[in-house]
C-alpha positions in Angstrom: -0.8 -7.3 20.8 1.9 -9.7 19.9 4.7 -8.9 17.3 3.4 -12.5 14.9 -0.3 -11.0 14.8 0.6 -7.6 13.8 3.0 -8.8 11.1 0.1 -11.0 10.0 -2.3 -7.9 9.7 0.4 -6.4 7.6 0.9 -9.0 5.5 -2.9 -10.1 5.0 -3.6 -5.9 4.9 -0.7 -5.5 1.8 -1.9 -8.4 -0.3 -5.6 -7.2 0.1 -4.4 -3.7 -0.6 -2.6 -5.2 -3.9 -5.6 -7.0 -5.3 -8.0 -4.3 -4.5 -5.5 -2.3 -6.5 -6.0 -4.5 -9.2 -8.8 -4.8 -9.4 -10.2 -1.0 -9.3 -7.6 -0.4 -12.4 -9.3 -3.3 -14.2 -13.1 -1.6 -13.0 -11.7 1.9 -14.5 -10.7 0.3 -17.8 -13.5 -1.9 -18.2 -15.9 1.9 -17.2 -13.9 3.7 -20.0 -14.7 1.1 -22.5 -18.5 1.5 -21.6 -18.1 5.2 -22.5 -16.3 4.5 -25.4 -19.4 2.1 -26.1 -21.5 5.0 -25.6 -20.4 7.4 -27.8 -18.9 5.2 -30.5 -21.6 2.4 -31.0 -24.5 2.9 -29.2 -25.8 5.3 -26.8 -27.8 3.2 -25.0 -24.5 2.0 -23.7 -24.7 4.7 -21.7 -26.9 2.7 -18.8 -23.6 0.4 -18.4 -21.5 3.1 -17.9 -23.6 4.7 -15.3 -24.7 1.3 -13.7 -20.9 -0.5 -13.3 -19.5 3.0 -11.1 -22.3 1.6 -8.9 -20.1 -1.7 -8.4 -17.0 -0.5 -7.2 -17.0 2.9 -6.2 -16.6 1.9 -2.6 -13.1 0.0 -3.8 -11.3 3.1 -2.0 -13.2 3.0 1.0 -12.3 -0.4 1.4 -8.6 -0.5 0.9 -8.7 2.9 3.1 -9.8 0.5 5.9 -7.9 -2.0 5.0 -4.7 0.2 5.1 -5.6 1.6 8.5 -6.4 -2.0 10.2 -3.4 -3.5 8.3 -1.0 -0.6 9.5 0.3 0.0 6.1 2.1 2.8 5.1 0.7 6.7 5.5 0.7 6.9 1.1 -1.8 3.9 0.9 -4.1 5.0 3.1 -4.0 9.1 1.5 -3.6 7.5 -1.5 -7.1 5.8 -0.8 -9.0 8.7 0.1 -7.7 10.3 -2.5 -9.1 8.1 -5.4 -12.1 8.1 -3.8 -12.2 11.9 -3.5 -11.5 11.6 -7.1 -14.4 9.5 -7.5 -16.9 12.2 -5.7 -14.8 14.7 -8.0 -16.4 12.7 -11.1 -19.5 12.6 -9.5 -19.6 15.9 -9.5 -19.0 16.7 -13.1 -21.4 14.6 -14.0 -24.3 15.9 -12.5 -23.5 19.8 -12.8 -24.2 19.4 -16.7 -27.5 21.9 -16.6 -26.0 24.4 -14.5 -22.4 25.0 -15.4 -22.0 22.3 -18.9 -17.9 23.7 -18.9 -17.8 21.9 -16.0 -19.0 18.9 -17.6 -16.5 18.6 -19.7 -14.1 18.2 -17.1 -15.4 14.5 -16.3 -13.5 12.8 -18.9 -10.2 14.6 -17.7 -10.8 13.2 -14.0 -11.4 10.0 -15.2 -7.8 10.2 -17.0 -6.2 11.6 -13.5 -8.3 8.5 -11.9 -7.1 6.3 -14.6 -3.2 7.5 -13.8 -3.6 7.1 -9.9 -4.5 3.7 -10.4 -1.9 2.7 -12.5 0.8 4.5 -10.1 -1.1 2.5 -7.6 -0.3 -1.0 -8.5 2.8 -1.4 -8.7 3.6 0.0 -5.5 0.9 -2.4 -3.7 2.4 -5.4 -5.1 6.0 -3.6 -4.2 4.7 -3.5 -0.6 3.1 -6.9 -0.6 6.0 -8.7 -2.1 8.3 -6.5 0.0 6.6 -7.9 3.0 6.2 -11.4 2.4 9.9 -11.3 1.1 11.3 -9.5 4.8 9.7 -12.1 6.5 12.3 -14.7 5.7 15.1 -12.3 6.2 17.0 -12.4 9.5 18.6 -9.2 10.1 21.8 -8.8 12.3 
């Protein structure tokens, strides 16, 4: 493989990495608000906010594949599986209501440690996008 198309892969594989970033913090915020619907205004709101996980739950998966084909660093792709380990975690809790309800209760405090990795998340994709795109003009002695 040549030196230009695996810098390429990087560079297409960081940026994709970013936005995907992006845009699973905007999916969390906008599935917390459908909660919040839920309990403070209507519970039939409570369709939404089971329905919209269905629509980007497989975020992680994605940018895990995308940071293995794009070579990124070893923290975006654990960082991947982790959020979407996180995501089976909620899963979990959500369904275990009849036979353990403490458990249950858990869900909203995984959905805050969700809501924290994907914040820590961003900035350091668009770090290592930028980053790239920035070293590529750099000529090093």
């Amino acid at each position: 493989m040549k030196k230009d198309e695996i810098s390429t892969r990087n560079r297409i594989g960081s940026i994709s990495f970013a936005l995907l970033s992006i845009l699973f913090l905007i999916c969390i915020l906008v599935q917390v608000f459908f909660a919040g619907l839920a309990i403070f205004v209507n519970p039939v709101n409570w369709t939404k906010h089971t329905g919209f996980i269905h629509l980007f739950e497989f975020i992680p998966i994605l940018m895990f594949i995308i940071a293995f084909v794009g070579k990124l660093p070893r923290w975006a792709i654990g960082h991947s599986a982790a959020l979407f380990a996180v995501i089976f975690v909620m899963y979990f809790t959500a369904n275990i209501t009849s036979a353990i309800p403490w458990v249950a209760a858990l869900h909203p405090v995984i959905a805050f440690i969700l809501f924290w990795m994907s914040v820590k998340n961003v900035p350091r994709g668009w770090k290592m996008a930028y980053k790239n795109k920035q070293s590529e003009g750099v000529v090093r002695l």
